[in-house]
KEKE-3310 file (N, C-alpha, C; in steps of 0.2 Angstrom, whole numbers, plus 5000, padded with zeros to 4 digits):
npx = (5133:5142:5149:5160:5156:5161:5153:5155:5150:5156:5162:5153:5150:5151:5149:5136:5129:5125:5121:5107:5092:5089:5099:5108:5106:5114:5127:5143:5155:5171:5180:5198:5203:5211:5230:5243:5253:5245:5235:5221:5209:5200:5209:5218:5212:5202:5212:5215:5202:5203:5213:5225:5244:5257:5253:5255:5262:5260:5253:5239:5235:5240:5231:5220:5221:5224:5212:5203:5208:5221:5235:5252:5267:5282:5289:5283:5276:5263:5247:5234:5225:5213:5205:5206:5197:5206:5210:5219:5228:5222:5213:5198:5185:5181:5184:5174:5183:5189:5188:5194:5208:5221:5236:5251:5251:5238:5222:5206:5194:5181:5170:5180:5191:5205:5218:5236:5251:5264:5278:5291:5297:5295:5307:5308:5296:5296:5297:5285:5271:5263:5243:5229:5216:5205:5205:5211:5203:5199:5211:5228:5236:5250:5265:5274:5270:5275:5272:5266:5254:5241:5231:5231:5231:5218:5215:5214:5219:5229:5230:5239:5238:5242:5253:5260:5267:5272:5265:5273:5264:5255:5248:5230:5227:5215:5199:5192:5181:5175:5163:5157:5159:5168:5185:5195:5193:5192:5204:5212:5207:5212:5224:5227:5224:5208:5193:5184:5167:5160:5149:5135:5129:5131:5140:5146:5142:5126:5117:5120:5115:5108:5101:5105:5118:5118:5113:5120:5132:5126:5123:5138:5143:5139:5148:5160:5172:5176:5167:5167:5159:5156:5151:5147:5141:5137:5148:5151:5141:5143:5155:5151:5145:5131:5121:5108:5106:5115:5111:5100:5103:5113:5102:5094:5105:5108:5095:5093:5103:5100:5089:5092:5106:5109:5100:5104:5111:5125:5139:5141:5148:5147:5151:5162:5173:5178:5176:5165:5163:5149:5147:5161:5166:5175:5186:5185:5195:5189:5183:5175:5160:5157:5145:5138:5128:5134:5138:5155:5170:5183:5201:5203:5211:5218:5207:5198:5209:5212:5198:5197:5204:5200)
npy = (4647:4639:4625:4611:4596:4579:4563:4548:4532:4516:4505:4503:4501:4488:4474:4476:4486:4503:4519:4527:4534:4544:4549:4551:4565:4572:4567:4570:4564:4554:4544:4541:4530:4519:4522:4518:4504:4503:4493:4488:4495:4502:4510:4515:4521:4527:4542:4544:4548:4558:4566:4567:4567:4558:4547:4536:4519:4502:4506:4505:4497:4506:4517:4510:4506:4520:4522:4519:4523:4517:4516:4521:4520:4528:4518:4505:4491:4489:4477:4470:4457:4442:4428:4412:4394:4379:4366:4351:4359:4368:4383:4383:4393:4407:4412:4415:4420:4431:4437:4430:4429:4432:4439:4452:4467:4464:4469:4467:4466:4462:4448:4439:4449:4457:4468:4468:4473:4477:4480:4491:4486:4491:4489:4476:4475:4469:4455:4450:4437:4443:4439:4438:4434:4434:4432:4419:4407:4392:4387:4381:4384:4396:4390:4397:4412:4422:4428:4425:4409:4407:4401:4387:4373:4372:4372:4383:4398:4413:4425:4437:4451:4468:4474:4484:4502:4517:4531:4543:4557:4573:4586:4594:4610:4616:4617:4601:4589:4571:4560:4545:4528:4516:4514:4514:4523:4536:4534:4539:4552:4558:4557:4568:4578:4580:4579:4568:4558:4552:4539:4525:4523:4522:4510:4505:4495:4486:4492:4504:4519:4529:4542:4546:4549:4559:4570:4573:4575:4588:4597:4597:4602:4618:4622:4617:4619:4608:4594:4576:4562:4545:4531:4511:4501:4494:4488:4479:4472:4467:4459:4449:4442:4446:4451:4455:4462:4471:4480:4485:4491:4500:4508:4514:4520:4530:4536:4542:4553:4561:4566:4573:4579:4583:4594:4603:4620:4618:4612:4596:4583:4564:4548:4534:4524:4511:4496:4482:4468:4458:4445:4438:4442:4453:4468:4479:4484:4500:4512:4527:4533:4551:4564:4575:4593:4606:4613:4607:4599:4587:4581:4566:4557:4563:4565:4575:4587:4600:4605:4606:4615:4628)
npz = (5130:5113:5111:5104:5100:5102:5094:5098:5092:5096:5087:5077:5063:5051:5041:5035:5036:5033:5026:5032:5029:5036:5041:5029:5025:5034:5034:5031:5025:5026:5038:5040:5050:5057:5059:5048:5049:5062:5074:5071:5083:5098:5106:5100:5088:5093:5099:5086:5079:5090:5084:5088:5089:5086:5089:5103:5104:5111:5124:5129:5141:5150:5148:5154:5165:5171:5170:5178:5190:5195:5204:5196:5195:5183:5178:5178:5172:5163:5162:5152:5157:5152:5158:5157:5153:5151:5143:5141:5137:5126:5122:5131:5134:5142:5158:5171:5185:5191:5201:5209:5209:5220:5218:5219:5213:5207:5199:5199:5187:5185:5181:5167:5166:5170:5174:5176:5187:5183:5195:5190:5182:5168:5157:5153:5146:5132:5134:5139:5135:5123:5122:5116:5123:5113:5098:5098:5104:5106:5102:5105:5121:5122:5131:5140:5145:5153:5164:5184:5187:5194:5197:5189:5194:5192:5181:5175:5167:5167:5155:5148:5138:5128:5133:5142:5144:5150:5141:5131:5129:5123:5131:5130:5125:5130:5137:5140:5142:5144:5142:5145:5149:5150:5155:5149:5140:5148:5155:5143:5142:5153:5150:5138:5144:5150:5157:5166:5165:5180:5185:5187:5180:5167:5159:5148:5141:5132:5141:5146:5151:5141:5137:5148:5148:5136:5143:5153:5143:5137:5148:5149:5139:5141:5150:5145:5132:5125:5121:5123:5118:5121:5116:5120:5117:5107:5100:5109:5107:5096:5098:5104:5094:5092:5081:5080:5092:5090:5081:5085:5097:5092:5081:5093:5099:5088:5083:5099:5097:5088:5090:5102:5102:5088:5087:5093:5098:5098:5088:5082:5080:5072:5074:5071:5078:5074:5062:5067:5067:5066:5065:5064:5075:5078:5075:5062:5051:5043:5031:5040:5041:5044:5053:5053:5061:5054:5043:5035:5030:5034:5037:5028:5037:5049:5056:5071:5073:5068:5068:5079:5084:5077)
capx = (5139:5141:5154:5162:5153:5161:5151:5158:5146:5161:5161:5143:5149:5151:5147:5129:5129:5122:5120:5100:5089:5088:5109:5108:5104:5120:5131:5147:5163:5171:5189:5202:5202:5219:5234:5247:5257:5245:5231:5214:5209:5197:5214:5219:5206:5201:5215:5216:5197:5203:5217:5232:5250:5263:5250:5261:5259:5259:5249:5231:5233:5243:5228:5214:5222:5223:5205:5202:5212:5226:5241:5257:5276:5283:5293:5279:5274:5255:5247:5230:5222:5209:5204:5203:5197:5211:5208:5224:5233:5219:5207:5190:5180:5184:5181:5174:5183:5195:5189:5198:5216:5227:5244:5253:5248:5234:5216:5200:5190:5174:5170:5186:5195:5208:5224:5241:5255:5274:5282:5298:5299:5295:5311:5303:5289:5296:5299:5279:5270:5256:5241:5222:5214:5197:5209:5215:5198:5201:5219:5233:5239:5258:5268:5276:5266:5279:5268:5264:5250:5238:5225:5232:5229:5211:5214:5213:5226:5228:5234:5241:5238:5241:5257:5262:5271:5269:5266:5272:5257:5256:5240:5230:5227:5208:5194:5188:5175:5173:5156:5161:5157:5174:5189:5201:5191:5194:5211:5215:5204:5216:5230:5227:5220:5201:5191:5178:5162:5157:5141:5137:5122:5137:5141:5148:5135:5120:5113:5121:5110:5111:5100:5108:5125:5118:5110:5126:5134:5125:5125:5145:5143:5139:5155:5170:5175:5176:5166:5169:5154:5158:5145:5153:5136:5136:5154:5152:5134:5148:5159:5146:5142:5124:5119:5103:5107:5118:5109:5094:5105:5113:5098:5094:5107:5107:5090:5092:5107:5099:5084:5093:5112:5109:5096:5106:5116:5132:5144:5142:5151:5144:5154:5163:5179:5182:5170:5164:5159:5144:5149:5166:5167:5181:5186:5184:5198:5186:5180:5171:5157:5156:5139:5138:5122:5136:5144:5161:5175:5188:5205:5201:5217:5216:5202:5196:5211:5209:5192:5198:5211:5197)
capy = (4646:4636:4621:4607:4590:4574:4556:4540:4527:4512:4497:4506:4499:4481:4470:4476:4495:4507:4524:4527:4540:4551:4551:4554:4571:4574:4564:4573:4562:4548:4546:4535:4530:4516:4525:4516:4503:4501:4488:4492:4495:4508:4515:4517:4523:4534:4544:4546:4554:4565:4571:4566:4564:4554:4541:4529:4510:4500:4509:4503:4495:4510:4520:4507:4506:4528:4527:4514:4523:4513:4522:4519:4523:4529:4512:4502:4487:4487:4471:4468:4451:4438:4423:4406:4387:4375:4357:4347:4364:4371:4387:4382:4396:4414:4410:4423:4422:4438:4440:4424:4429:4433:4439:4456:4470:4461:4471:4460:4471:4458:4442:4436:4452:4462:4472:4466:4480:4473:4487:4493:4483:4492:4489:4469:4476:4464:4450:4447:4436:4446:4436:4443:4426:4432:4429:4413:4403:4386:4385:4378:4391:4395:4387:4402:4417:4428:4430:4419:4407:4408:4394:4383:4367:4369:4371:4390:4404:4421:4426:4445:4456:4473:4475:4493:4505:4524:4531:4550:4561:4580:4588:4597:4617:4617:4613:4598:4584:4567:4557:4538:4521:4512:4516:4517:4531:4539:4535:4544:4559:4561:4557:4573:4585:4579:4577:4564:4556:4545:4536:4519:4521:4521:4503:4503:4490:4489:4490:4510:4523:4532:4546:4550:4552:4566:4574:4576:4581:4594:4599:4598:4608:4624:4622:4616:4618:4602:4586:4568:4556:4538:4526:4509:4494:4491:4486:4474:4468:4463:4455:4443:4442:4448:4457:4457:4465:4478:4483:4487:4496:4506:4512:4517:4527:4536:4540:4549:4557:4565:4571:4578:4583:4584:4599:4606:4626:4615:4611:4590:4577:4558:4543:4526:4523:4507:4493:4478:4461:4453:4435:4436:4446:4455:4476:4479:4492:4501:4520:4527:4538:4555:4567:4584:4597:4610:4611:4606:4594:4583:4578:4559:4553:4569:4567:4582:4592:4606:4608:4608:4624:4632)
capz = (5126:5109:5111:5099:5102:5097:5096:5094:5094:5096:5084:5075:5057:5049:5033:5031:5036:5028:5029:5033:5025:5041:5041:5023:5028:5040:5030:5028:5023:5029:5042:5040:5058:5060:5055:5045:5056:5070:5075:5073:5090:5099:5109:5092:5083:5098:5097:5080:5081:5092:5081:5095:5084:5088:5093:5108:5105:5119:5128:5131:5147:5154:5149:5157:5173:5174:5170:5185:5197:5196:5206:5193:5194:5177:5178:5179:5166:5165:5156:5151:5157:5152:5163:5151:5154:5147:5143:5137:5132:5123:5127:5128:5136:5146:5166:5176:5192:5190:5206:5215:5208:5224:5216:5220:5207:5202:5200:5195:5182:5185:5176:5166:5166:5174:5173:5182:5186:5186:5198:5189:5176:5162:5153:5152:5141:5125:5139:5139:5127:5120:5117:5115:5118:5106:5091:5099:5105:5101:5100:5113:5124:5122:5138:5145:5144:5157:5171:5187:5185:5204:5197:5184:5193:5192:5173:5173:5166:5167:5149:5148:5132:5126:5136:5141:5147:5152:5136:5129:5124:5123:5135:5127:5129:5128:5141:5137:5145:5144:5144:5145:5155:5151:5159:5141:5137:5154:5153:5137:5143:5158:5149:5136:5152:5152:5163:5165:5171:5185:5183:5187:5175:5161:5161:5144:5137:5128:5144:5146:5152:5134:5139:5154:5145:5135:5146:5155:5136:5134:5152:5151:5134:5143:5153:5140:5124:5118:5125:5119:5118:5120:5118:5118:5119:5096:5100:5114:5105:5092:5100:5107:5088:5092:5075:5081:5097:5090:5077:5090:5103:5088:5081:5099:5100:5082:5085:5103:5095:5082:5092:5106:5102:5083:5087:5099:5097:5097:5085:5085:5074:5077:5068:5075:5078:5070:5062:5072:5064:5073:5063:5065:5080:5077:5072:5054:5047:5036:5034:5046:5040:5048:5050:5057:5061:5053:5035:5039:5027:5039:5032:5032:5040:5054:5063:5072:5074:5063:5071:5086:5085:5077)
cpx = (5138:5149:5153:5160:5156:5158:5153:5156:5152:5158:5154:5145:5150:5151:5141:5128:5128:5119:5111:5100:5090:5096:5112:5111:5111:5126:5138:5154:5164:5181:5189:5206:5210:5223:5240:5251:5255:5240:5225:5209:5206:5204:5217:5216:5203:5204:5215:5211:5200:5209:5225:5239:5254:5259:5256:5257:5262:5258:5244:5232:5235:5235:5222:5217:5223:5218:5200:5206:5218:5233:5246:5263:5275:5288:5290:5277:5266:5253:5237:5227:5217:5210:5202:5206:5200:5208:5213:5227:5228:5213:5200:5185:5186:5181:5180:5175:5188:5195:5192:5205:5219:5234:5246:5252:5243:5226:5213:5198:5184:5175:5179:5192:5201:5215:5230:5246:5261:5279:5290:5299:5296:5298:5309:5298:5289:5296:5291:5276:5262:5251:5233:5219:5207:5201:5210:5208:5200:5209:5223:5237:5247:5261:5269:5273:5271:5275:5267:5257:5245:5234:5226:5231:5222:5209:5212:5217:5223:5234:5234:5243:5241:5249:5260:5265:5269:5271:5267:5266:5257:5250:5238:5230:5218:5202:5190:5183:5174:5168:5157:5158:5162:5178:5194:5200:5194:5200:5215:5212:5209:5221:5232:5224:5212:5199:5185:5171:5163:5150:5140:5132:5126:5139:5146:5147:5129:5114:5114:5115:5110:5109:5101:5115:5123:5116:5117:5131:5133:5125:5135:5147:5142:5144:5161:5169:5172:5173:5165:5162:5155:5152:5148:5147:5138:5143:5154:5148:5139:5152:5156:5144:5134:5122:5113:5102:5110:5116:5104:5096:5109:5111:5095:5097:5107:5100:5090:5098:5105:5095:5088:5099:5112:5105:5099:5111:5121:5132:5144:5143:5148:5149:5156:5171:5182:5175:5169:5161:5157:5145:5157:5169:5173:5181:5188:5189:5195:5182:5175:5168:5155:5146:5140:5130:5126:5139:5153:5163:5181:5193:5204:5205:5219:5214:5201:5199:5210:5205:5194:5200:5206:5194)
cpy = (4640:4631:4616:4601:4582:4565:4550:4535:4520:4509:4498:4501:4490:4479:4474:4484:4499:4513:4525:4534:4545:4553:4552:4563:4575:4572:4568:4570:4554:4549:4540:4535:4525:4517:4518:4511:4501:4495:4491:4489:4501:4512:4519:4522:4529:4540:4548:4552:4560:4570:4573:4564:4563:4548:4535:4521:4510:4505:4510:4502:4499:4515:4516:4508:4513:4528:4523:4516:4520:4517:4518:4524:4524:4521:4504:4498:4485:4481:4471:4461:4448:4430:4419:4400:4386:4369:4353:4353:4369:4376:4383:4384:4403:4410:4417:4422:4427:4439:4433:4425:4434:4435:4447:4461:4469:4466:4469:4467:4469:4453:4440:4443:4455:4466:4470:4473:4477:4479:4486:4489:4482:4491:4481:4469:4469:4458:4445:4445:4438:4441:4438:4436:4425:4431:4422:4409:4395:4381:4383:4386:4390:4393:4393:4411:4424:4432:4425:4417:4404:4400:4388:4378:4366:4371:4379:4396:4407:4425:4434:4447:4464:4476:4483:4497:4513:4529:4542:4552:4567:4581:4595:4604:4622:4615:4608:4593:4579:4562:4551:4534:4515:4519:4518:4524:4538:4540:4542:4551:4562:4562:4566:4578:4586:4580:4571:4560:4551:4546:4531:4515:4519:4514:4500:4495:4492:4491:4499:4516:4531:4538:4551:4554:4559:4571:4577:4580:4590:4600:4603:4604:4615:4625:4623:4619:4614:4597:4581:4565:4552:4533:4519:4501:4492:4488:4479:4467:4463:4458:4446:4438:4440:4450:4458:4464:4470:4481:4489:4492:4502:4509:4517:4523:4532:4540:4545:4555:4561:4568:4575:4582:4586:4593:4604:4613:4622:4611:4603:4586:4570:4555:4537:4527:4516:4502:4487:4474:4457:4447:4435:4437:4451:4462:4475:4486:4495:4507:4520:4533:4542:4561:4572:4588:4604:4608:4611:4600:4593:4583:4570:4556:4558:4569:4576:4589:4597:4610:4613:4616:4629:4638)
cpz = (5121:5110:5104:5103:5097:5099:5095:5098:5091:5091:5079:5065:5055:5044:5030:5033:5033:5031:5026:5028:5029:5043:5035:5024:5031:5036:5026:5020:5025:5034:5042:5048:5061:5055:5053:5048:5062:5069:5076:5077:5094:5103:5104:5088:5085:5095:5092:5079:5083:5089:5085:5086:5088:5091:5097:5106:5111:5125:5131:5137:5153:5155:5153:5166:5176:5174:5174:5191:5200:5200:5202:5193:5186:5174:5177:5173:5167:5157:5159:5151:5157:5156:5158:5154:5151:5148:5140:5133:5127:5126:5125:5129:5139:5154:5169:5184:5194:5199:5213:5214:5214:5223:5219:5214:5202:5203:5194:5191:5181:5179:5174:5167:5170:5173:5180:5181:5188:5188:5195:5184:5166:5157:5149:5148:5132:5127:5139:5135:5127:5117:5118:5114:5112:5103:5092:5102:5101:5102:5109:5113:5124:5131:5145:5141:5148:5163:5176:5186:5191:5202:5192:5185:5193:5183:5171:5173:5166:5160:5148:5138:5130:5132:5136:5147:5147:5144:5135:5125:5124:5126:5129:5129:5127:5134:5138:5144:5143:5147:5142:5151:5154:5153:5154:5139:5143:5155:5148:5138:5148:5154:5144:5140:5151:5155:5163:5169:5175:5186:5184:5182:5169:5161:5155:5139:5133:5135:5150:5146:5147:5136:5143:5154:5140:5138:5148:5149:5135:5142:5153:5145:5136:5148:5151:5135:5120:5124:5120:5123:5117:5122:5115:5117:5111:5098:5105:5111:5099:5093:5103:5103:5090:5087:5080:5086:5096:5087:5080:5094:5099:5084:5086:5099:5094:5084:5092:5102:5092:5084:5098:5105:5094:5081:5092:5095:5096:5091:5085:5078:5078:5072:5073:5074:5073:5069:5067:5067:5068:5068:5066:5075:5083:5073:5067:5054:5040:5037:5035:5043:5046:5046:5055:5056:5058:5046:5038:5032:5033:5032:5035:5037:5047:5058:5063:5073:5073:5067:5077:5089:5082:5084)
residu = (UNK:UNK:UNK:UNK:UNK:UNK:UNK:UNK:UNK:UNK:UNK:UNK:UNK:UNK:UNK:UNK:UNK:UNK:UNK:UNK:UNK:UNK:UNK:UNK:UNK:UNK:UNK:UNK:UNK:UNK:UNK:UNK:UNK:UNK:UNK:UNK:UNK:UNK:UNK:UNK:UNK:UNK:UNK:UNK:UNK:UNK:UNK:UNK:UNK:UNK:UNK:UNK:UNK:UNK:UNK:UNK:UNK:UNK:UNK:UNK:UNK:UNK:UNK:UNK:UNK:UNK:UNK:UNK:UNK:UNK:UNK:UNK:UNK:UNK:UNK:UNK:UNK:UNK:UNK:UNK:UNK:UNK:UNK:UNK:UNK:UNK:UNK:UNK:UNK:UNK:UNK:UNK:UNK:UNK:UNK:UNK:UNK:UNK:UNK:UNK:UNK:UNK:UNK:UNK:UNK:UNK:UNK:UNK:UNK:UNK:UNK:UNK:UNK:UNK:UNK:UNK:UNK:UNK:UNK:UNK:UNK:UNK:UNK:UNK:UNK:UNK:UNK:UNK:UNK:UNK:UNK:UNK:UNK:UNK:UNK:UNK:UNK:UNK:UNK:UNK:UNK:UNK:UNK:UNK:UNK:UNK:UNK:UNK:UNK:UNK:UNK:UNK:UNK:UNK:UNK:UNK:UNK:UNK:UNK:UNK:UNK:UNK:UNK:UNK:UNK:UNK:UNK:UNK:UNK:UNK:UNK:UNK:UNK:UNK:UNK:UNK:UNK:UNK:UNK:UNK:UNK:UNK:UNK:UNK:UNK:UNK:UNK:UNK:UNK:UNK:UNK:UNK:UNK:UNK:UNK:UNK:UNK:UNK:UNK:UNK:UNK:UNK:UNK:UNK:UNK:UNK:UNK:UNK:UNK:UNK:UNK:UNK:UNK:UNK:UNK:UNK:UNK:UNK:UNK:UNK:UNK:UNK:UNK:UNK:UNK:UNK:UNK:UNK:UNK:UNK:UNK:UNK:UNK:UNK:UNK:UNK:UNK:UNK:UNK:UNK:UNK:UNK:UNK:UNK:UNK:UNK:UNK:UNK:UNK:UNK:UNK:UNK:UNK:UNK:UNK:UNK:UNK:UNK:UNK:UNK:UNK:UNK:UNK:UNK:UNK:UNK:UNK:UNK:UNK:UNK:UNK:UNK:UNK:UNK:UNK:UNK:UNK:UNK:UNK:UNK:UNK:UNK:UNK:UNK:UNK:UNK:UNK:UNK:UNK:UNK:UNK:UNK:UNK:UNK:UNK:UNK:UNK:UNK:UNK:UNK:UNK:UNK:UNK:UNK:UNK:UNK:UNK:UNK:UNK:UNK)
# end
């Protein structure tokens, strides 16, 4: 059987970008990936690829903590957390020990991160102060953040982001599969009637077992409909502000895409969700070239719905 295959190499674009010679070739279009209103953000940008409307804000951490096994009420205030060194009020590092924090609803994520769950008090969702400390490096942390503080007198907060509550989505009515090594992705795969891998090869780094996720692609391609490719390392290598690195691990993946799923009977779009700046280190809102092994036109602002219902 012939399926619809879609790629999204996370964070793949930047300043210096360029569409190569061998993507010349495939080079369909382009999609306008953060809709009007929101914050350009793979939860976001995801989404939007996949052609989901009514996208929910405040919703990312509800979707990390579904795709982590989290058990949550509908009532439930889920928050996304970083772990940061303080010095006289100011941040001056991430600290990795997520996994010292002792509180009630708290689960580590490794290194600096983790996800807290405030049972039943979802109506409190505006109560919390959102603060995403990459933006904020450098600066004095605000006083009251709306969470308790386990380690402060050793000069280390637990500062809460992306604050969220159980968000409305519609499921789809399609077999689908998702192929991923974050937990967001995995989220959003359940939350539309997915379903997804487990792997520990998937890491979600540059350091992701690229090969082994297609394999399963095309494996799960003889199964579903539709499977989503998430390959998420050019995003991370960005965030590190690696150029070097990212540039390396997303040639990597262009190339075993093109020789393996590019040649394959199926149906397969490759593109990015959103840009990444390895100077700044920060998501670039800027279109996201699409390529295809089939002649095909998107509506830019769309996604793949259309396709899909075909």
């Amino acid at each position: 059987m012939a399926s619809k295959i879609l790629c999204i190499i996370d964070g793949a674009t930047d300043e210096k970008f360029q569409i190569s010679e061998m993507l010349k070739l495939m080079f369909r279009g382009y999609f306008l990936t953060t809709p009007d209103g929101y914050e350009t953000e793979s939860n976001t940008c995801i989404m939007n690829l996949l052609g989901v409307e009514n996208i929910p804000k405040n919703s990312r951490a509800w979707f990390e903590a579904k795709g982590n096994g989290i058990n949550l009420c509908d009532n439930d205030l889920v928050l996304r957390t970083s772990l940061v060194n303080i010095k006289d009020g100011i941040i001056t590092s991430l600290s990795n020990r997520s996994d010292e924090i002792d509180l009630p609803g708290y689960f580590s994520l490794g290194d600096y991160k983790g996800i807290m769950v405030l049972k039943g008090r979802a109506n409190e969702l505006s109560d919390v102060t959102s603060y995403p400390v990459h933006k904020h490096m450098g600066e004095r942390l605000p006083e009251d953040l709306g969470i308790e503080q386990p380690l402060k007198d050793e000069g280390i907060y637990l500062v809460p982001w992306s604050p969220s509550v159980k968000p409305k989505i519609k499921e789809w009515n399609i077999e689908g599969f998702a192929v991923t090594g974050i937990p967001l992705v995995k989220g959003i795969a359940k939350a539309i009637g997915m379903k997804s891998s487990e792997n520990q090869e998937f890491t979600g780094d540059v350091d992701t077992n690229i090969l082994a996720k297609i394999d399963m692609v095309l494996d799960m391609a003889e199964k579903a409909d539709f499977v989503l490719l998430h390959i998420n390392g050019a995003d991370e290598a960005a965030h590190r502000m690696n150029e070097e690195e990212k540039i390396e691990f997303r040639n990597k993946v262009i190339e075993m895409v093109n020789d393996k799923l590019m040649s394959s009977k199926h149906q397969v779009v490759v593109t990015s969700d959103h840009g990444t700046s390895s100077i700044s280190g920060h998501h670039m809102k800027i279109k996201q070239p699409y390529y295809t092994n089939f002649d095909i036109k998107f509506n830019e602002s769309e996604g793949i719905r259309e396709w899909l219902k075909r």
